[in-house]
N, C-alpha and C positions, 0 to 999 in steps of 0.2 A: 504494500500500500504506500504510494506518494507520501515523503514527506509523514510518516509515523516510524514509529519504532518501537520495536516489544516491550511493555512495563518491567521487563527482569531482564536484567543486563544477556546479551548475547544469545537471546534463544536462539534455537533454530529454526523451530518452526511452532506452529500456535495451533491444534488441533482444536477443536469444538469437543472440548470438554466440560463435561454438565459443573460444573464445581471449582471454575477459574473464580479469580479473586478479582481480577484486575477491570479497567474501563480500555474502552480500546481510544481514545482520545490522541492525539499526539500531545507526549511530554509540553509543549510551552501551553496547552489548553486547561491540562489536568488541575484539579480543582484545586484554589489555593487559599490562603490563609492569613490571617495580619493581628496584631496586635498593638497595640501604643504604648510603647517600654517606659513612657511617662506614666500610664493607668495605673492604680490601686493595687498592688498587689497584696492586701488586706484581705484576708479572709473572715468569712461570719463562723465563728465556733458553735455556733448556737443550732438549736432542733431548727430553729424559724424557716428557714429555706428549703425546709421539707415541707412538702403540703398537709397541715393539722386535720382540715377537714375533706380527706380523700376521697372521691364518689365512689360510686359503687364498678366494681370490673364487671363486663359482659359475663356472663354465666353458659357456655357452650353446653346442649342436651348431649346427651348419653344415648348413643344408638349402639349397642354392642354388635362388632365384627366382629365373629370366632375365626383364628386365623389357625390350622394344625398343620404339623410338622414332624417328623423323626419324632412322635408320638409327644412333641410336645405342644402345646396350648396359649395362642397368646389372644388375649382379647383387644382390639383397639376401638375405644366408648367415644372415637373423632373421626373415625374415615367417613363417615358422610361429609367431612368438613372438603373432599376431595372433587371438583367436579371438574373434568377435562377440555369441557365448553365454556366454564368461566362465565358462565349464565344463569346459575341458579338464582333465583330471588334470596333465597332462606340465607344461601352463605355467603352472598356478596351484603345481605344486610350484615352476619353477623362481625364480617371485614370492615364494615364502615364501623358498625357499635365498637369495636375495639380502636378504631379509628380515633373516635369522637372520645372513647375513654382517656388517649393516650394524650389529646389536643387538651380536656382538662385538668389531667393531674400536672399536665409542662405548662395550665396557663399562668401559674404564678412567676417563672421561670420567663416569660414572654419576652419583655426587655431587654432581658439576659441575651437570649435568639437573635431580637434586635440588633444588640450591640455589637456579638459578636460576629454577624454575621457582616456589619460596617467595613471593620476591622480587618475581616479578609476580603471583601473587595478594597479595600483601601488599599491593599499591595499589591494589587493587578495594575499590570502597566495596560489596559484598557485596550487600546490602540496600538496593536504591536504587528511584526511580523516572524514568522519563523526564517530560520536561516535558509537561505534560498540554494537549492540543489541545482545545479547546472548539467542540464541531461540537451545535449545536441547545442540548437541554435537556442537554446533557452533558458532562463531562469524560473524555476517553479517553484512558489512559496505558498505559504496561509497568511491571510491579515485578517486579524481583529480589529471591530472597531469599538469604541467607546458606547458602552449602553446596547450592544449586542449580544447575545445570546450565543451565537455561532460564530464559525470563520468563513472568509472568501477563498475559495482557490482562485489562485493568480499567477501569473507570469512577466517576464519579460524578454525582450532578443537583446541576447546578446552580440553588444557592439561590437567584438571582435575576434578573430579568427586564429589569435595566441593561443596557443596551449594551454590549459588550467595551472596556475598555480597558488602556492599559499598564500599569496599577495591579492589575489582576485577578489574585488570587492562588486556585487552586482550596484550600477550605475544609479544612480534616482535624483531627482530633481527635476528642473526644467527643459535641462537639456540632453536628459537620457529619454530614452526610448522608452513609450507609454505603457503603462501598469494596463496590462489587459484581466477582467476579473471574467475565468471561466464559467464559473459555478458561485452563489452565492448562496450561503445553508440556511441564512435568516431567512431570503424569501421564498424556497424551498418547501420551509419547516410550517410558514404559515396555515393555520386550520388544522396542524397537530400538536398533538398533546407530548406528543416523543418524536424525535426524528432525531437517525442517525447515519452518516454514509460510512460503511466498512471495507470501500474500497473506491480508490480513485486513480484511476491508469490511462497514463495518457499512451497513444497509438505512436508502431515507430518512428510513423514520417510526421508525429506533432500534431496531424491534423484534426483528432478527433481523440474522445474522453468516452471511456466508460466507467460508470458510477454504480454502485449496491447501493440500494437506501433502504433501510427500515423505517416504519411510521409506526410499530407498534411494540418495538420492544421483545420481538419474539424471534427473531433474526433469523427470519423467511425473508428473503430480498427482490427486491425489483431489482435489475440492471438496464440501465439506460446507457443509451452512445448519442453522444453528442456532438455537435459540429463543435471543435474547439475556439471559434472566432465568434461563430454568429449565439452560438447557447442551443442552434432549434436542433430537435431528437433527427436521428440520422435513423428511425426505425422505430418500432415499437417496443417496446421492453421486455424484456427475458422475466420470463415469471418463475417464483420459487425456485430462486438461487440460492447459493451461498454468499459469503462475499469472498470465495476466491474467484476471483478473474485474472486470464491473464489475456494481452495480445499474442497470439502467433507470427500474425503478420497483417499488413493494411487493413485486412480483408476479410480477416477467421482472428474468431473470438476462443477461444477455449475453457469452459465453466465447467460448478461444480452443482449438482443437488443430490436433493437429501430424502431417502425413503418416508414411511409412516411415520417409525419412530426418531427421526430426526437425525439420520447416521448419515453424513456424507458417502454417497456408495458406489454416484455415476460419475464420470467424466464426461463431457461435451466437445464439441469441435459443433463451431456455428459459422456459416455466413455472412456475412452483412447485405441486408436485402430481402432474405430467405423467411422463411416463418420457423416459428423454435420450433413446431412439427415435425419438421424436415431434418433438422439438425440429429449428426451424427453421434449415437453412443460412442465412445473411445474405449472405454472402460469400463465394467458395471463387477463390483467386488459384495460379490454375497456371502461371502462369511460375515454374520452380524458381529466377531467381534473384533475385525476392522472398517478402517474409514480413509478415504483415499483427498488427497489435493493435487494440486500442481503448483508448479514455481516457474520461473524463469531464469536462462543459465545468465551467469554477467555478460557472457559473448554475445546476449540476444540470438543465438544459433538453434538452441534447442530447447524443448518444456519438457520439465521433469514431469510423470506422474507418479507418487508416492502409492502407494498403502501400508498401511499401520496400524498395530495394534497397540499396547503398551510395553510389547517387549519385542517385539519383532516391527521391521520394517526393510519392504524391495519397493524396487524402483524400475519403473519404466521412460525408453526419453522417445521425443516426436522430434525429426530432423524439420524445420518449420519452413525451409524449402522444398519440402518432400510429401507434403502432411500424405497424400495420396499411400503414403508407405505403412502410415499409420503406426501404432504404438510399437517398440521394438523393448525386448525387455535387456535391462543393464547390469541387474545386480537379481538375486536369485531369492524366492522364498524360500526361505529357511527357518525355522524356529529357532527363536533367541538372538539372529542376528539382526543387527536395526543399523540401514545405511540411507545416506543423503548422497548429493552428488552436486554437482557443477562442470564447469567446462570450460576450458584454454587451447586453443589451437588444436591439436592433433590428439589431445588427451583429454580424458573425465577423471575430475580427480571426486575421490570417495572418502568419505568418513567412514567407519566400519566398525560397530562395536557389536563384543560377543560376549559369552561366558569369559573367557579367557582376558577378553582384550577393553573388560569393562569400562574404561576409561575412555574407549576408542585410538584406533590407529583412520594416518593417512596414508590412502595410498591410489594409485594412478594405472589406470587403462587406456591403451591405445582406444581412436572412436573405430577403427576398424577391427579388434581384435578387444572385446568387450571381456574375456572370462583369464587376459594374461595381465596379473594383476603384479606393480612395483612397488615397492614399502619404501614411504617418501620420510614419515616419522612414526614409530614404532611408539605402542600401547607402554604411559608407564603408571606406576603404580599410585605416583601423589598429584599427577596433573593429569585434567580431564579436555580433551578438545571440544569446545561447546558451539562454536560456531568458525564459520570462514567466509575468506574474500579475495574472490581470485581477479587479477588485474592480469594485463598482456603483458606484463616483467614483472611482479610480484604477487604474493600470496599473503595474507593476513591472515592469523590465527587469535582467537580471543578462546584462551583455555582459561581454566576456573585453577588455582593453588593454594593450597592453608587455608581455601574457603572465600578468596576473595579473586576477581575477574582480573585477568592479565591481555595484553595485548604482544604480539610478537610479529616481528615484521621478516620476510625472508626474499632476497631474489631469486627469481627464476630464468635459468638460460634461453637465448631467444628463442622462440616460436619454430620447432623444427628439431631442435637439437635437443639428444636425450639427457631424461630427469631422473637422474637416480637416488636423489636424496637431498631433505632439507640440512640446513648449514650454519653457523653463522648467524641466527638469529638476532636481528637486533630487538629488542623488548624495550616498549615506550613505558617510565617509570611514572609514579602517580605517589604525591607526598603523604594523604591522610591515611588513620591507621585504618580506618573503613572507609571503602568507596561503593561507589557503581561505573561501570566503563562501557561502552557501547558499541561496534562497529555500525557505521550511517549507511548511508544509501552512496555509492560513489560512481564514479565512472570506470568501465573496463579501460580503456585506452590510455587512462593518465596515471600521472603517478605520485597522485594526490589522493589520502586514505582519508576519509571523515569519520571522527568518532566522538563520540558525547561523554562529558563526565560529570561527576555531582559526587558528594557527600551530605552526611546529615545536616552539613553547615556549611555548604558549597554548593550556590544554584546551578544549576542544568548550564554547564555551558560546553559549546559546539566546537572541535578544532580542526582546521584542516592541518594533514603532516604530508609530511612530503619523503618519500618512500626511500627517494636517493640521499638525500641529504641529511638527515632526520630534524629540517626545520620544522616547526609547524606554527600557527597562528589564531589565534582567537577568531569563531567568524562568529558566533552568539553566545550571549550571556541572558542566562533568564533573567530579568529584571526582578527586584523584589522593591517597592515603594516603602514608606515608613520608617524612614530611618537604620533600614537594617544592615547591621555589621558582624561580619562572619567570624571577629576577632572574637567578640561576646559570648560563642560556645564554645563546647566543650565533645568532642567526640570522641570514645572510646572502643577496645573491645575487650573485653573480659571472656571469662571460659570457665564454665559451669560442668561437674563433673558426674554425670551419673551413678548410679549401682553398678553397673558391668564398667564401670572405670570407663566411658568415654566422655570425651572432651568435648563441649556444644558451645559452640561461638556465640558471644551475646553483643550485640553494637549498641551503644549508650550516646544518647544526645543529652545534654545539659546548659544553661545558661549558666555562663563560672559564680555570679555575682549573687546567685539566689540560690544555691545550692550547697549544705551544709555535711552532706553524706553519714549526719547523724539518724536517719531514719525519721525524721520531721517532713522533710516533702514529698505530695503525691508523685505515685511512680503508673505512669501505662504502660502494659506490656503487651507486645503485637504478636503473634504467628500464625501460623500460616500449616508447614509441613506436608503437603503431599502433592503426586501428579511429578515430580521433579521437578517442581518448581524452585528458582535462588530467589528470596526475597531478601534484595539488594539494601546496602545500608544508604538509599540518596537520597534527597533532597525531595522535600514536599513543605511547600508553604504552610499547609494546615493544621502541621507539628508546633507551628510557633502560637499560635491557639493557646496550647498548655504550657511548654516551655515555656515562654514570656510570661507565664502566671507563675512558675518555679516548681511545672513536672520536669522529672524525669522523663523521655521516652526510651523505652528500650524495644529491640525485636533482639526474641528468640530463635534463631538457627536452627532446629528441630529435624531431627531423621524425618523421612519422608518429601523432604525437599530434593535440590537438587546442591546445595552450598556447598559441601565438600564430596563430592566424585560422586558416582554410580552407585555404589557400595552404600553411601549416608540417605541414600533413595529406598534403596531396597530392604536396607535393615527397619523401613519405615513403613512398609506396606503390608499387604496380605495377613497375613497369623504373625506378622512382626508391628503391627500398626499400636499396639498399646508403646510401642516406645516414641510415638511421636506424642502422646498426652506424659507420658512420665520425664519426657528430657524438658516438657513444658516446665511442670510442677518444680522441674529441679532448677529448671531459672529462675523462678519467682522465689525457690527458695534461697537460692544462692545470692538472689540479690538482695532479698532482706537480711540473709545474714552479714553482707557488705554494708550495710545500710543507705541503699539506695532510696530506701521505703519502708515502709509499717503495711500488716495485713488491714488497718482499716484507711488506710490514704491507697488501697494497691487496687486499679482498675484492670481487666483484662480486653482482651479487641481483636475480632477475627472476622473474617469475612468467605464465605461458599465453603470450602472446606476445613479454611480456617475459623467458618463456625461452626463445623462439626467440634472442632481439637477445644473450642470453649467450654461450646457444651458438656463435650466426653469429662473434661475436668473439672469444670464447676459441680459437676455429679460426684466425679471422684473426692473431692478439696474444697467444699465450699468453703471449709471456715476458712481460706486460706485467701479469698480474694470479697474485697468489699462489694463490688461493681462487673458488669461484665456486659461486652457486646456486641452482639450474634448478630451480622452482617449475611443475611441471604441463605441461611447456615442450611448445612444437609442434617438432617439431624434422625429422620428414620431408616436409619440404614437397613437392618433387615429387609422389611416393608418393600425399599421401594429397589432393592437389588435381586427379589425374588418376582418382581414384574419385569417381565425383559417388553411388553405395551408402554412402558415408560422413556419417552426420549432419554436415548445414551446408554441406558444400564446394561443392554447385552456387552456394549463396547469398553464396559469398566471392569468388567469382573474378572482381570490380571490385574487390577488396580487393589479392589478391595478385596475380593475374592467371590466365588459363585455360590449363594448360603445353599443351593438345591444338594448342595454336598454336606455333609451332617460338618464334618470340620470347622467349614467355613461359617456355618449356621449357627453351631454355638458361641463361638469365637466372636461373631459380628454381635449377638445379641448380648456378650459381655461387656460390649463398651456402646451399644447402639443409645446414643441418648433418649430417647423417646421409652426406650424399655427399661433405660433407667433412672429414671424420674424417682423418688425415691419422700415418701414422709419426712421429711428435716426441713432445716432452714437453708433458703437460700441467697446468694448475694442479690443487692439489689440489679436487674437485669434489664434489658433493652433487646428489644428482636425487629431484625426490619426486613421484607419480603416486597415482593415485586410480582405482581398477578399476572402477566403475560409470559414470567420465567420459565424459559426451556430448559434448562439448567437443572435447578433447585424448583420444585412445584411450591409454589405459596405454599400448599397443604399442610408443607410438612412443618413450617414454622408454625402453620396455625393450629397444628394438634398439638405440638411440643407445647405453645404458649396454653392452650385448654388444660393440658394434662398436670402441666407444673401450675396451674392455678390452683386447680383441684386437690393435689397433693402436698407443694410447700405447707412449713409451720408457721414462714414468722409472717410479717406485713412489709418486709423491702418491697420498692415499686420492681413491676412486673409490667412492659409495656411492650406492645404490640405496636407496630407501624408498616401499613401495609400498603405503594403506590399502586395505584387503582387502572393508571395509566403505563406503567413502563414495566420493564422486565428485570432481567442481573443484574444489571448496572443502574439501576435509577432512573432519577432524571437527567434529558439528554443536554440541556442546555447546560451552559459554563455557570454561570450564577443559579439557576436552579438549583446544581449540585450545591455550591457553595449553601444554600439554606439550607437544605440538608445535612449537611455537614454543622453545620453551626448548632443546627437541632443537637445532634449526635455529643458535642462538647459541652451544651449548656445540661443535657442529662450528665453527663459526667459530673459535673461541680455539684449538680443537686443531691448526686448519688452519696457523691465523699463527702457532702456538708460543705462547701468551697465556693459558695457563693460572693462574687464580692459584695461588701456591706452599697456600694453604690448600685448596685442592680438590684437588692431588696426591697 
C-alpha cells in the first residue's frame, strides 16, 4: 500500500488475521496525543471522582446453551447475545442499554474527555504532509489539512531527470510544479459513518489509481480504478475484494477474495474494461487452513502469489509479460516450511525458514532453474531475518537481535555475475536502548534505502541513506506541537525473569522530573503476545496523555510475539500459550518489585489478542492489577475455535490449536476467559467492541461483559462500549479516534482515583 507501513517494525507480510491489534492508518495519521507540561499534575486522593451514585448496569436474560464435548458440559446463559446479521432488535437494544450505561457512569468524568481530548489534538501538526516517495516521474504523498478528518493523496513531477539522492528534496512553492490531489478521503467519506481505503496503487505508467474502500468496517472492499489526472472511474468497481491489489501491468489488475467465512482463498487476474465475471481465477486454495495474497517483486517483473498457513508457507510467481503462462510455482509445499521471495535480474532471492532453520536463511534461485537453490546467508541461532529489500546493486536486511530490529546493508555484484554469498555487511547503528526501525517503500534502480525510526521518546522520523556511501539524511520528522522535548524522558529496558528462568524484555517510558521509582506513580502496562507479532518500543503521541501526568508506560515483550526469534513465538502458542499470560504477570511483578508502581496505581491494556492475554490474567491475578483494558478482546476461545462458520477460525487452529481434539479442548478451556469468569473480585474494567468486527465478533465481548457482571463480588466499574458503526479498528477518522482515545484515558484516572482536582 502507497505510502503506509506495517505498525511493527519490518513485517513481512500482514495476513487477515481475526485478532490483529493494530489500525492500518499510515504512521504520520495514527492517532495522537498532547498534554500541557504546565497543567496540574495534582491529583484528587479522595473517593469523589468515582461516581457515588452509580445507575443501575443492563441486566443481560439467561437463555441456556448446552454446549457437550469429550463428555464434558458447558452451559453458555449469553449466546443469544450472538447474531451474525447484526439485526436483531433484542441485542442491538441491549448494545445501546450498555451503551447509555457506560455514557452515565463517564458523565461525571465529561470534562475530563473534554480536556483531554484538546490536549491531543493540540499536538497534531493539522496541516501536514507525509514524506513524499519518488516512484518514476513522480512525487507521491498524503496531506492533511486543518479541521479534517482524512488525508488527500497527492502528487507531484518531478523536475528532474538526476538520479535520487539523499539530498532530494521534493520542490513546492510557486514555482514548482503543481500539487495534483488524486483522491480526497474527506469527500469520499461523506454520508458515512466509517470509511477507510486499504489500499492505494498507482498503475506503472502513472496513469491511473486503484483504490479498496470500506464504508462499513467489515473489510469487504470495493476497488475502484481511476483516471489519475481527471478523478472519473476508469470502470466499474471490483466487488468483495480484499484490499490486496496489485498492478500486473497497464492493463491486468490482479486481486484477492474471500470465501463465506472470510478466508482469502482466490486469486484474480482482471482486465481493465472487462466485467469481474469474466475475470480469471489464478489460484483458488481450498485447504480452509490456508489463505493466499500476492505482492509485487521490487523489479516490477513479477507477482508473487503466496499461500499460508501459520506454519507453513509456498509461493507461486506470474512473469507479468507473460501473464498468458499463468501461475508457475517457485518454492514447494511443504509442511513446516514458510518462504517469501523477490526478484533481481536473473535471480529470486528467498527467505526460507524451517524446523531447523527457525530463524530463517537466505538464499537464491536462478529465474530459469527455480529448484537449484544458493545459500547467500545461513540460519543463525540469535538473529532472525524479518524482512528485505532488494535494489539493482544492493540488498537490505532488517533482522530482529536481543529482541530489538536491526538494519544491515550489503552489495550485490552486477546484474549477470554470480552471487555466492553475503559479505561485509554494513549495519546502520540507532543510539536509544529501545527502538523501532522500519524499511520504507524505495526504488529498485537507486541507491537510496528509506527507512523510519522512532522511540518511546523519538517521533517517527523518515531517512533517506545512501547504500554506497553510508550518508543519509533527515527527509521527515513527525511533528509533535506543545512544547515537546524529547530531552524530558526517560526510556529504558529492563528484563523480567520467569519460573523456567527466561529472560522477557520490558521497555519503560518515563518523564525524569515526575518520577520517583519509589512505587508512588501510576504504572500502564501494555501486551500484546501472539500471531508473531514485535510490538515495537516507538513513538505514539497518546502515551504523553499519562506520562505528562507522571505514568509510567511500560510494554511487556511476552512469548507469543515475534520480539526475540521464532523460538519466543512458538514457546507462546498452542499447549504453550499459558506462558504468554505468566511472562505477563511476571512483568507486573517485577516491576512492582522495582518500584515502578503499586498494585493499586497498576492499570493493565491490550487490545484483539492482547485482550485475550488481559482477560486470561485478570482471571488469573486480579488482586494484582487495579484497572484493566480489553480492547476488541477475543475472549471465548473454546466457543468460537470449535465453529470453523466463524470468519478465520479454520485458518487459526496452528495458532491456538483445534479444541475438536480433546488436548487442545481442555487446555483452551483452562485459560478461555469466558469459562473462566470466576465469583471474586475484580479490577475495575473497561471492554470496547466494534459490531461490524470480522475479526473478534462483538458477541464475545458482550457475553464476557454479561457473565462477569453476573458473577464479580465487589462494585469496581465494569463498562461496556460498543461502536454501533465501525469494526476492529474503530472509528475511521483521525480525531474521531483521538475521542476515543481520550475516553479510554479519562477511564483510566477515574479507575486509579487520578482525577485532576481541576477536572472535578
Amino acid at each position: 500500500m502507497l505510502l503506509a507501513r506495517p505498525p511493527q517494525c519490518c513485517s513481512l507480510r500482514i495476513a487477515l488475521t481475526r485478532r490483529l491489534f493494530f489500525s492500518s492508518l499510515p504512521p504520520f495519521l495514527l492517532s495522537s496525543s498532547a498534554i500541557n507540561p504546565t497543567s496540574s499534575l495534582s491529583f484528587s486522593a479522595s473517593a469523589s471522582s468515582m461516581t457515588t451514585s452509580t445507575p443501575t448496569p443492563p441486566v443481560a436474560k439467561k437463555v441456556p446453551h448446552r454446549m457437550e464435548l469429550f463428555g464434558d458440559v458447558r452451559v453458555d446463559n449469553y449466546y443469544w447475545l450472538r447474531d451474525d446479521s447484526r439485526t436483531d432488535p433484542e441485542v442491538l437494544s441491549h448494545l445501546k442499554a450498555e451503551n447509555e450505561y457506560t455514557s452515565l457512569v463517564m458523565s461525571d468524568v465529561k470534562p475530563l474527555v473534554g480536556e483531554i481530548y484538546a490536549e491531543m489534538r493540540g499536538r497534531i501538526k493539522e496541516d501536514d504532509i507525509s514524506a513524499p516517495v519518488r516512484k518514476g516521474s513522480f512525487y507521491y504523498y498524503e496531506r492533511t489539512l486543518t479541521g479534517k478528518e482524512y488525508s488527500q493523496y497527492c502528487r507531484r513531477f518531478v523536475p528532474t531527470d538526476a538520479p535520487p539522492s539523499v539530498e532530494d528534496v521534493m520542490p513546492t512553492g510557486p514555482d514548482a510544479p503543481e500539487e495534483h490531489v488524486i483522491l480526497d478521503k474527506n469527500v469520499k467519506a461523506e454520508g458515512h459513518d466509517y470509511y477507510s481505503i486499504g489500499a492505494f496503487e498507482v498503475s506503472p505508467n502513472n496513469k491511473m489509481v486503484a483504490y479498496a474502500e470500506d464504508t462499513k468496517g467489515d473489510e469487504i472492499y470495493l476497488v475502484h480504478v481511476i483516471d489519475a489526472e481527471s478523478g472519473k472511474l476508469v470502470e466499474q468497481p471490483l466487488k468483495g475484494i480484499t484490499s490486496n491489489v496489485e498492478w500486473a501491468n497497464d492493463e491486468h489488475i490482479v486481486y484477492v477474495t474471500m470465501d463465506e467465512i472470510l478466508r482469502p482463498d482466490k486469486v484474480w487476474l482482471h482486465k481493465l474494461g472487462t466485467e469481474q465475471s469474466t475475470d480469471t481465477c489464478l489460484y483458488h486454495e481450498k485447504d480452509e487452513m490456508f489463505s493466499v495474497d500476492v505482492t509485487k517483486s521490487a523489479s516490477k517483473r513479477y507477482l508473487f502469489v503466496g499461500s499460508e498457513s501459520k506454519n507453513t508457507r509456498f509461493v507461486f510467481y506470474l512473469d507479468v509479460s507473460k501473464l498468458e503462462n499463468g501461475l508457475l510455482p517457485l518454492t514447494p509445499r511443504v509442511y513446516g516450511i514458510d518462504t517469501t521471495a523477490d526478484h533481481r535480474g536473473d535471480h529470486f532471492f528467498i527467505t526460507r525458514r524451517s524446523e531447523q532453520c527457525y530463524n530463517s536463511e537466505l538464499v537464491i534461485c536462478p529465474v530459469d532453474n527455480v529448484s537449484d537453490f544458493t545459500l547467500l546467508l545461513p540460519h543463525r541461532e540469535s538473529v532472525k531475518i524479518q524482512n528485505f529489500h532488494i535494489f539493482k546493486n544492493h540488498i537490505a536486511l532488517c533482522e530482529r537481535e536481543h529482541g530489538l530490529p536491526e538494519i544491515t546493508v550489503y552489495s550485490l555484484p552486477p546484474i549477470g555475475e554470480p552471487i555466492r554469498s553475503l559479505e561485509n555487511g554494513r549495519r546502520i547503528e540507532f543510539v536509544d536502548p529501545v527502538y523501532d526501525v522500519g524499511l520504507e517503500e524505495s526504488e529498485y534502480n537507486s541507491r537510496i534505502l528509506r527507512f523510519s525510526y522512532s522511540s518511546m521518546k523519538t517521533p517517527l522520523t523518515v531517512y533517506d541513506y545512501d547504500m554506497e556511501t553510508g550518508a543519509s539524511a533527515k527527509k521527515k520528522i513527525q511533528a509533535v506541537l506543545g512544547g515537546f522535548d524529547a530531552s524530558n524522558y526517560v526510556t529504558e529496558r529492563q528484563w523480567a525473569v520467569a519460573l523456567d528462568g527466561t529472560r522477557i524484555p520490558i521497555s519503560i517510558l518515563y518523564r525524569k522530573n515526575q518520577v520517583k521509582l519509589d512505587g508512588s506513580n501510576p504504572l500502564l502496562l501494555y501486551g500484546y503476545g501472539s500471531y508473531e507479532v514485535c510490538i515495537e518500543a516507538d513513538f505514539r503521541r497518546d502515551r504523553l496523555t499519562l506520562v505528562d501526568r507522571g505514568f509510567i508506560y511500560a510494554i511487556a515483550h511476552i512469548r507469543g510475539g515475534g520480539e526475540m526469534g521464532r523460538k519466543w513465538y512458538e514457546n507462546g502458542k498452542l499447549t504453550s500459550k499459558k506462558n504468554t499470560f505468566t511472562d505477563f504477570i511476571t512483568c507486573a511483578e517485577y516491576l512492582l518489585e522495582k518500584k515502578y508502581g503499586s498494585p493499586k496505581k497498576l492499570c493493565i491494556d491490550g487490545r484483539s489478542a492482547g485482550g485475550l492475554l488481559i482477560s486470561a490474567v485478570v482471571n488469573m491475578r486480579p488482586d494484582l492489577f487495579n484497572a484493566a483494558i480489553l480492547g476488541v478482546p477475543f475472549v471465548d476461545v473454546v466457543t468460537t475455535m470449535l465453529d470453523p462458520t466463524i470468519p478465520l477460525t479454520t485458518s487459526e487452529w496452528e495458532e491456538w490449536g483445534d479444541p475438536r481434539k480433546e488436548e487442545f479442548y481442555y487446555y483452551m478451556k483452562s485459560y478461555s476467559p469466558v469459562d473462566n469468569v470466576k465469583a471474586k473480585d475484580y479490577p475495575h474494567i473497561l471492554v470496547t467492541a466494534g459490531l461490524n468486527d470480522p475479526r473478534v465478533m462483538y458477541s464475545e465481548p458482550a457475553k464476557y461483559v454479561a457473565k462477569l457482571r453476573e458473577m464479580k463480588t465487589n462494585n469496581n466499574l465494569l463498562l461496556f462500549k460498543c461502536e454501533l458503526g465501525a469494526g476492529h479498528f474503530s472509528k475511521s477518522g483521525r480525531f474521531e479516534r483521538l475521542q476515543e482515545d481520550a475516553f479510554i484515558y479519562a477511564f483510566v484516572l477515574k479507575a486509579l482515583d487520578l482525577i485532576p482536582k481541576a477536572s472535578l
